[in-house]
Kinemage of the C-alpha trace (Angstrom):
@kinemage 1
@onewidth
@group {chain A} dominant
@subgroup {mainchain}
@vectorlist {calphas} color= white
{ca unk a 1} P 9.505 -1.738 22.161
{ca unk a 2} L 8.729 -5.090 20.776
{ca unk a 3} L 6.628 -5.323 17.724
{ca unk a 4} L 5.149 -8.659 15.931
{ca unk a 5} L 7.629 -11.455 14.632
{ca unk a 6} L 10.052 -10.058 17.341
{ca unk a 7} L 10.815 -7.088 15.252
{ca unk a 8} L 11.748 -4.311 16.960
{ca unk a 9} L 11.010 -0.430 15.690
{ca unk a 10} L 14.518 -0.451 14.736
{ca unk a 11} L 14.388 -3.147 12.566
{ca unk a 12} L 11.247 -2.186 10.668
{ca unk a 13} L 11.923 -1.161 7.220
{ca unk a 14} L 10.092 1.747 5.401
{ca unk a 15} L 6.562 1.670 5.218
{ca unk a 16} L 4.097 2.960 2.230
{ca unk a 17} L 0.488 3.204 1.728
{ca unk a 18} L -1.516 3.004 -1.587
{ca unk a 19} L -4.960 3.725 -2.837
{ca unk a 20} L -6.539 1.501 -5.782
{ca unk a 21} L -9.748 3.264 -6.817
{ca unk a 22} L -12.612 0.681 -8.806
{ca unk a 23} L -15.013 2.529 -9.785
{ca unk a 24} L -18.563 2.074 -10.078
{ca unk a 25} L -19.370 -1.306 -12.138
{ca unk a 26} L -15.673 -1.646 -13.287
{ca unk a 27} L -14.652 -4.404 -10.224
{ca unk a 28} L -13.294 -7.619 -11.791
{ca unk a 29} L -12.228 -9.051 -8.395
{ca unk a 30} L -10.830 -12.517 -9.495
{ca unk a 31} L -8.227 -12.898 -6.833
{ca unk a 32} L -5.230 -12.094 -8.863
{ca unk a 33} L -4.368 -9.167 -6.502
{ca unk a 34} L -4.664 -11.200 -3.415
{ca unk a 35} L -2.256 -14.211 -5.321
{ca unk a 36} L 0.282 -11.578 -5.734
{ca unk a 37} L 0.089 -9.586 -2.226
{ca unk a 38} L 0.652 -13.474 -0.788
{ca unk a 39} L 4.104 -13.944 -3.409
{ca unk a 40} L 5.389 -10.935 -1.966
{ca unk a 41} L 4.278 -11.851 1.566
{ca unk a 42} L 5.748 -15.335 1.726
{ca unk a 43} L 8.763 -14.135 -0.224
{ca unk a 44} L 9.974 -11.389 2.698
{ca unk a 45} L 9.337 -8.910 0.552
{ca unk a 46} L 6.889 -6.953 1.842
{ca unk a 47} L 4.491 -7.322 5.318
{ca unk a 48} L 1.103 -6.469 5.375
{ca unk a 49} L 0.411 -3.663 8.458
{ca unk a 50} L -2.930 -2.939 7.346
{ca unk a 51} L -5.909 -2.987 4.978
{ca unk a 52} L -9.010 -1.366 4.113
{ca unk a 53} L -11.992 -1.589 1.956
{ca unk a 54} L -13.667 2.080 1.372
{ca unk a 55} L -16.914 2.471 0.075
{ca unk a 56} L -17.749 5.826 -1.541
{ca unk a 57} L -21.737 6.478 -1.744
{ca unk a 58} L -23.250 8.602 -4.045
{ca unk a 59} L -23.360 11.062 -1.425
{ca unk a 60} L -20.076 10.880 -0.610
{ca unk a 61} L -19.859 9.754 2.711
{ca unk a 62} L -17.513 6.605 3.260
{ca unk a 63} L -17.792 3.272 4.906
{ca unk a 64} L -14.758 1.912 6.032
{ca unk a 65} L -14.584 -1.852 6.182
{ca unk a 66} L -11.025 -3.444 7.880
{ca unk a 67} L -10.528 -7.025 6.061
{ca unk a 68} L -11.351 -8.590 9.152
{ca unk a 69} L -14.728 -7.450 8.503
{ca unk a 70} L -15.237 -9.467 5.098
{ca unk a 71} L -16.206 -12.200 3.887
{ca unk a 72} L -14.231 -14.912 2.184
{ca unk a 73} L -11.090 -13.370 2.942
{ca unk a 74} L -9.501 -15.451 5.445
{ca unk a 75} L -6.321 -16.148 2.719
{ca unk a 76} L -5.258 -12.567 2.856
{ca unk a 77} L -6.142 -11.210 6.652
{ca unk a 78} L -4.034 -14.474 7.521
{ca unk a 79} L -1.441 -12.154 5.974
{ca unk a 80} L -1.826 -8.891 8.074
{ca unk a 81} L 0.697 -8.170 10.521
{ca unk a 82} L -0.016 -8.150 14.117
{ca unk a 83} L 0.718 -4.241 14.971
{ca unk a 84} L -2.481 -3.727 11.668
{ca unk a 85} L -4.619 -1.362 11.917
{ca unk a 86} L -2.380 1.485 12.058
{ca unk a 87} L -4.766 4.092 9.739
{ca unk a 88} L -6.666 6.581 11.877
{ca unk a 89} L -10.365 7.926 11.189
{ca unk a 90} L -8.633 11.245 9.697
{ca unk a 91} L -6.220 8.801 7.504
{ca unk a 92} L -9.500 7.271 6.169
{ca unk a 93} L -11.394 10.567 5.422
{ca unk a 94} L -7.974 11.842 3.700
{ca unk a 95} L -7.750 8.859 1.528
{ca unk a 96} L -11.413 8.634 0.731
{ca unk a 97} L -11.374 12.472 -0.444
{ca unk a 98} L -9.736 11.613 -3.664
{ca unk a 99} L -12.276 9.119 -4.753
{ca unk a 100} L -15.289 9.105 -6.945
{ca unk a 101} L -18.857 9.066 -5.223
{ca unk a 102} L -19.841 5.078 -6.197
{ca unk a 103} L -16.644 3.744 -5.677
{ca unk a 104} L -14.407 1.104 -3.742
{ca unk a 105} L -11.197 1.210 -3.004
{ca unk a 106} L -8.842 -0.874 -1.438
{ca unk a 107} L -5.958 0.573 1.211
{ca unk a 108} L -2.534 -1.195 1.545
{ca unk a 109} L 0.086 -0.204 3.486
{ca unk a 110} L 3.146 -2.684 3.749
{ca unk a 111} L 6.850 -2.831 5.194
{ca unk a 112} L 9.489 -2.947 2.774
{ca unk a 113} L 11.062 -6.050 4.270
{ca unk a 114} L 13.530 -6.389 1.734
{ca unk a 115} L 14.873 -2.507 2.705
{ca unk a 116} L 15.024 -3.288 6.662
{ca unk a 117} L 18.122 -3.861 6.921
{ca unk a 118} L 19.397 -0.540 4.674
{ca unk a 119} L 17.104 1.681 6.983
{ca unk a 120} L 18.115 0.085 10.520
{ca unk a 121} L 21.730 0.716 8.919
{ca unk a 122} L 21.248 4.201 8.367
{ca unk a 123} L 19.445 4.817 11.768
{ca unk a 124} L 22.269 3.207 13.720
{ca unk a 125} L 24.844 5.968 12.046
{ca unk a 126} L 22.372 8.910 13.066
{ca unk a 127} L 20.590 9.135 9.793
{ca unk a 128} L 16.932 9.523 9.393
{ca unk a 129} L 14.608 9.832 6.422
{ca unk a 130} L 13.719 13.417 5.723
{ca unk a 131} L 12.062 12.923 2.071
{ca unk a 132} L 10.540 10.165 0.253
{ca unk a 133} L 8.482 9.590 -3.012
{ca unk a 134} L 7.129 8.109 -6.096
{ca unk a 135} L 7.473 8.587 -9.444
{ca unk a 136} L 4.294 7.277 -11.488
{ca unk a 137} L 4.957 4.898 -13.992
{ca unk a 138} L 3.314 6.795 -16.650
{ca unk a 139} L 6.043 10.035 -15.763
{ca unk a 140} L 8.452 7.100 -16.616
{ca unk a 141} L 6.810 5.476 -19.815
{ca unk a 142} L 6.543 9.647 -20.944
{ca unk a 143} L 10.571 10.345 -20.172
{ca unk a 144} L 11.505 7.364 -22.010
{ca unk a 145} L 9.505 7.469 -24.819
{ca unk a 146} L 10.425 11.174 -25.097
{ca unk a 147} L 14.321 10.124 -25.103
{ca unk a 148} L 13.426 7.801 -27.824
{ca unk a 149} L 11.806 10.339 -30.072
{ca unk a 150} L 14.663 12.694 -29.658
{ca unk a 151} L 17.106 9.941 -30.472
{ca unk a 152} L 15.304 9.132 -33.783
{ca unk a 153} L 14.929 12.450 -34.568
{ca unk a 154} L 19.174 13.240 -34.269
């Protein structure tokens, strides 16, 4: 099957998804995050699949706005991939459940370009991916500053 950019599934590396809650009266929008999603983009290092806007009303139902469907961003929907809009209805209501009513938040999910060719490595010996995560930052910034304290304290 031939994708976008004459990639084929086999050559796609591993994709993620991530949330970034604002919420109510705390959006500073200045374009910084778009500047740096285009780096990465023109750089090979990632490729946009897809991206959403959610709104969360006070209510708590959710509007779901694809960045074709705003304003003033022409820079970054120039950067979605062709095969976008890969997140179902159910992704959207799964996301949006971890929000705060009176919020936005914007959905990302890339290709790690720069892993493609580890992964289409690894499928052409047999292997597939059976587990995959994230550790948060702030699990990091904790571990470390807990191996500091115990060194001071030797």
């Amino acid at each position: 099957m031939q994708e976008s950019n004459d990639v084929t599934l086999d050559e796609l590396g591993p994709v993620d998804y991530l949330v970034v809650e604002f919420p109510a009266g705390a959006q500073n929008f200045t374009g910084e995050m778009a500047d740096e999603l285009t780096r990465m983009s023109e750089a090979g290092t990632i490729r946009i699949l897809d991206m959403l806007i959610l709104q969360k009303s006070d209510d708590g139902s959710v509007d779901a706005l694809e960045i074709d469907d705003i304003p003033g961003t022409d820079d970054i929907r120039a950067l979605e991939a062709t095969i976008a809009e890969i997140l179902a209805a159910d992704d959207v209501e799964h996301l949006a459940a971890a929000m705060l009513p009176g919020s936005v938040a914007g959905v990302l999910v890339w290709e790690n370009c720069w892993a493609a060719p580890f992964a289409s490595a690894a499928r052409r010996a047999g292997g597939q991916l059976i587990a995959s995560g994230r550790i948060p930052i702030q699990a990091i910034a904790a571990s470390i500053e807990a191996e500091i304290s115990a060194e001071e304290g030797n």
